[in-house]
N, C-alpha and C positions, 0 to 999 in steps of 0.2 A: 649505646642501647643494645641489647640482647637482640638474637632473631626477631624479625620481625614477621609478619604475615608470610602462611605458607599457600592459605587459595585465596582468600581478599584482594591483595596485591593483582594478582595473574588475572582476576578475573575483571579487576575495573580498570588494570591497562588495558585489555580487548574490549573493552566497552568506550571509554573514553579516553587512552593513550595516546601519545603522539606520534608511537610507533608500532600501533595496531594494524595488523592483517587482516581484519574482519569488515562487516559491512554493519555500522553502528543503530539504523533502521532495522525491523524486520521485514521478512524475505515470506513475500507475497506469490504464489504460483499462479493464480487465477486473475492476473491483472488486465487480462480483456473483459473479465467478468462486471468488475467496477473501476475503472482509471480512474475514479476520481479521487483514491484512496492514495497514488503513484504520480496522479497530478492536479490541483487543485482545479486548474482551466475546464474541466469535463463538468463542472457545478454546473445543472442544469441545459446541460449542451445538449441532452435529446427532448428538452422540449417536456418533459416529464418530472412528477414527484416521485422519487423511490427512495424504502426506507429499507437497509442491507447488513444484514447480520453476517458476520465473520468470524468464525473459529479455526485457528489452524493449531495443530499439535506435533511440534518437531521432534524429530528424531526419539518414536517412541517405543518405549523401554529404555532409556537411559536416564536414569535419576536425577531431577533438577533440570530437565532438557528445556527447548525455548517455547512458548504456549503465547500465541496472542490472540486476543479476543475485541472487533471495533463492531458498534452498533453506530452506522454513521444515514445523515440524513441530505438527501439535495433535492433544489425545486426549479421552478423557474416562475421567476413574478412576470403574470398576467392582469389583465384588467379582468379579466371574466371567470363565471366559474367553470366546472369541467367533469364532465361525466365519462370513466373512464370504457373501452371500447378495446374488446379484446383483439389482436392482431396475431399472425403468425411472426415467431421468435425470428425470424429470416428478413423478411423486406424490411427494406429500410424507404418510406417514404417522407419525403422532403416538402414541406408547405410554409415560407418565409408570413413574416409578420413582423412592419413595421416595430411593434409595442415587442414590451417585455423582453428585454435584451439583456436584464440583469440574472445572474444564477446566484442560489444561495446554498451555502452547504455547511455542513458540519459534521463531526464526528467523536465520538466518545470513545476510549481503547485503555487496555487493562496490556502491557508486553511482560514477559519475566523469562528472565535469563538469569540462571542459577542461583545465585543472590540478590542480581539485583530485576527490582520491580521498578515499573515504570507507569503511573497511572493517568490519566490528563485528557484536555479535548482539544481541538481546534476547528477554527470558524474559519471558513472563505468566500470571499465577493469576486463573483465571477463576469466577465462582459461580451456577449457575442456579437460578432460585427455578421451581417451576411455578406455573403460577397458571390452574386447569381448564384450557378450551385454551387456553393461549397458556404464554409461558415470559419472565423477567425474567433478564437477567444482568447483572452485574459484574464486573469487573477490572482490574487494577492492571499493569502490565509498568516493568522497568527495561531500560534498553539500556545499553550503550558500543561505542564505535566510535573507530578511530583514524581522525585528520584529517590529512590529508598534502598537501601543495602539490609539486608535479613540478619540482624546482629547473630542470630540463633543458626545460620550455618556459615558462620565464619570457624573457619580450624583456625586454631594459633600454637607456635611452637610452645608459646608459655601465655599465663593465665591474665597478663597482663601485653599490652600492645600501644604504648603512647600514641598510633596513627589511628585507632580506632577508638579508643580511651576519651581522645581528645577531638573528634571527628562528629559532626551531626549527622545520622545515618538517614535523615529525612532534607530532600533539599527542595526547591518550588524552582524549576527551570522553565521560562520562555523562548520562544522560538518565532521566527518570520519564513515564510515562505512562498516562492513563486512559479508562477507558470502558464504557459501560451499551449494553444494546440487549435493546427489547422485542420478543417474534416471535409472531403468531398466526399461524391457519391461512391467513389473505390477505392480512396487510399486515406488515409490520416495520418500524420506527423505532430510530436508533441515534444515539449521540453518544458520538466520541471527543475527546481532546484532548492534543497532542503535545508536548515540549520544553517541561514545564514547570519545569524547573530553571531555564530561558534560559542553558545551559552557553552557556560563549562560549571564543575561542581568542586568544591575549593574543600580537598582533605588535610584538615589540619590547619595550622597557624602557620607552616614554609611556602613560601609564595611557589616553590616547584611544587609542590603538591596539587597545582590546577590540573583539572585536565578537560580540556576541551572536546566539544564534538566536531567531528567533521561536516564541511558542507558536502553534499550529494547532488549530485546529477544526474535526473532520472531523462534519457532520452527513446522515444518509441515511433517507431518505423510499422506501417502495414499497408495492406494491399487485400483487394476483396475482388475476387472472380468468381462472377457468377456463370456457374457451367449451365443449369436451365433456372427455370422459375422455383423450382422445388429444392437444388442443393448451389450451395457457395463455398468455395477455395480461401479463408484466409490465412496467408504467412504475416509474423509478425517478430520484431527483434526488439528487446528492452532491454536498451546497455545502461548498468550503471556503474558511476563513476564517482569517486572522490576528492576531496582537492591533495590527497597524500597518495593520487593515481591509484588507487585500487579498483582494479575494474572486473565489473561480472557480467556475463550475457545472455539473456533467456531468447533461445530462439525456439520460435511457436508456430507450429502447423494446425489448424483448425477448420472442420467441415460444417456446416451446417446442412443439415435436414431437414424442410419443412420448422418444427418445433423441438428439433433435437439435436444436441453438437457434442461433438466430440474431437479430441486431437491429442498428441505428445508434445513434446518440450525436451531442450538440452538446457543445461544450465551447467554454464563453464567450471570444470573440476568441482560440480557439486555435485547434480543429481540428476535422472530423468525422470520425468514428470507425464504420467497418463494425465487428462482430464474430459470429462463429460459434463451434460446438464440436461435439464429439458425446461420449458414455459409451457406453464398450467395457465392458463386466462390472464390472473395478474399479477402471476407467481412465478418467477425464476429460479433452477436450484443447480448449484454447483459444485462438483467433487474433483477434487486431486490429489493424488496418489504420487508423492517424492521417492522412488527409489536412489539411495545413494550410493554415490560412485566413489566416495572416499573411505577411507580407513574406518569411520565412525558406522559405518555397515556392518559390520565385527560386532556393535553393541546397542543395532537401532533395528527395529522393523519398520524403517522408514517414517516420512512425514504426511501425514491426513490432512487435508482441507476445505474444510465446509465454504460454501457460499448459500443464503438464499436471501430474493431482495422479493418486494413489494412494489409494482409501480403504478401509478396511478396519474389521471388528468391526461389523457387523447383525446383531442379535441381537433377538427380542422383548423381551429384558430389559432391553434400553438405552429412552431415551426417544430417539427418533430422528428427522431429517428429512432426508427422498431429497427431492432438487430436483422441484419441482409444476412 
């Protein structure tokens, strides 16, 4: 066979190769904004409905760069109804309730990296245990998502390609995924972990033509200091990992104000990360700003990241937690 692919090849080994360097997930900067996008366990953990819109834009100006976009939704089932009750974005206060232990979530998400698209949702069943003050959960989530390669910006050396010829550029991939996270009144510790199916997307008719996704380990560490009633100290670290050890670490310094937060971020040989927000009554809104620290700086004006959610149902009847 002739040359084969000159950017197809290179770009769905970094995606699902077995000797990829990358992180096969997209890369979320505002992950204290909503965890429950980084771990399923968070479904309904503060006791609240919010519904949270997500756009980030990587490294932009550079043509084809990565773009993901989740409209995701979580609750928590109560017996009763709930009229929502605005709070300062800071306190977190804590009110246990025998009932309603189960969380529900979901999410819907559109990811594109250069050719390839990635469309699909996933659902998770969440379970919080109390335990005095603090709280234990669990949950389980399934995804599918369709996998699609852009036949229209594939180069080829020549006008024919037997691997793409003979290739479906549309695949339907499912996934499983899990996760715990324990929450007290100053510190919370989580672990998720992704793609454990290792679904994989099968190019061509040579059984080496599989290529797998990797599992991920998403583990997050933090701690909340509150210096008076009016500002709070969070440090927070979110390593993740792979099962071909690929590992990256966001470490996150975060203040709260009254209704207003702000902090920076490292993110190991990627990028530094400003972020801010503020809470309007029922309305949360979140910004961050990727400057990068690698070579692709030469041809990015860095990554943009939208957050804003919706929350709703405060109730003393729920067990709840407003951001400290």
């Amino acid at each position: 066979m002739k040359k084969k692919i000159i950017y197809v090849s290179v770009m769905i080994v970094l995606f699902f190769g077995q000797k990829a360097e990358a992180q096969q997930l997209p890369v979320l900067s505002q992950y204290l904004f909503n965890g429950f996008l980084i771990n399923p366990a968070y479904a309904g953990l503060d006791g609240l409905s919010a519904v949270t819109v997500t756009a980030r834009e990587q490294w932009l100006g550079l043509p084809n760069s990565p773009k993901t976009h989740i409209v995701s939704f979580q609750t928590r089932i109560l017996k009763s109804s709930f009229i929502h009750k605005s709070a300062s974005a800071r306190r977190k206060l804590m009110s246990h309730s025998t009932r309603g232990r189960v969380g529900l979530g979901g999410y819907v998400f559109n990811d594109k990296n250069g050719i390839i698209d990635r469309t699909g949702a996933q659902l998770t069943y969440a379970y919080h245990i109390p335990m005095g003050e603090s709280v234990l959960s669990f949950a389980v989530s399934g995804s599918m998502y369709q996998f699609s390669i852009n036949r229209q910006k594939i180069e080829l050396a020549t006008t024919s390609d037997q691997l793409v010829d003979n290739t479906s550029l549309n695949m339907i991939i499912p996934d499983v995924g899990l996760g715990v996270v324990y929450t007290a009144e100053t510190y919370y510790a989580g672990l998720s972990l992704s793609n454990l199916m290792q679904s994989y997307a099968k190019l061509g008719n040579n059984m080496d033509q599989q290529f797998k996704t990797y599992r991920q380990a998403n583990l997050t560490l933090g701690y909340r200091y509150e210096i008076d009633r009016d500002r709070t100290f969070e440090p927070s670290i979110l390593l993740k990992t792979t099962n071909q050890l690929v590992t990256q670490v966001d470490i996150t310094a975060k203040m709260h104000v009254n209704d207003y937060w702000g902090g920076i971020s490292y993110r190991t040989g990627s990028a530094f990360v400003l972020l801010g927000g503020v809470t309007v009554d029922k309305f949360s809104f979140g910004y961050a700003f990727d400057y990068n620290l690698n070579a692709i700086r030469q041809h990015s004006f860095g990554s943009h990241e939208i957050m804003v959610a919706y929350k709703f149902g405060n109730t003393a009847s729920r067990m709840r937690w407003l951001n400290r």
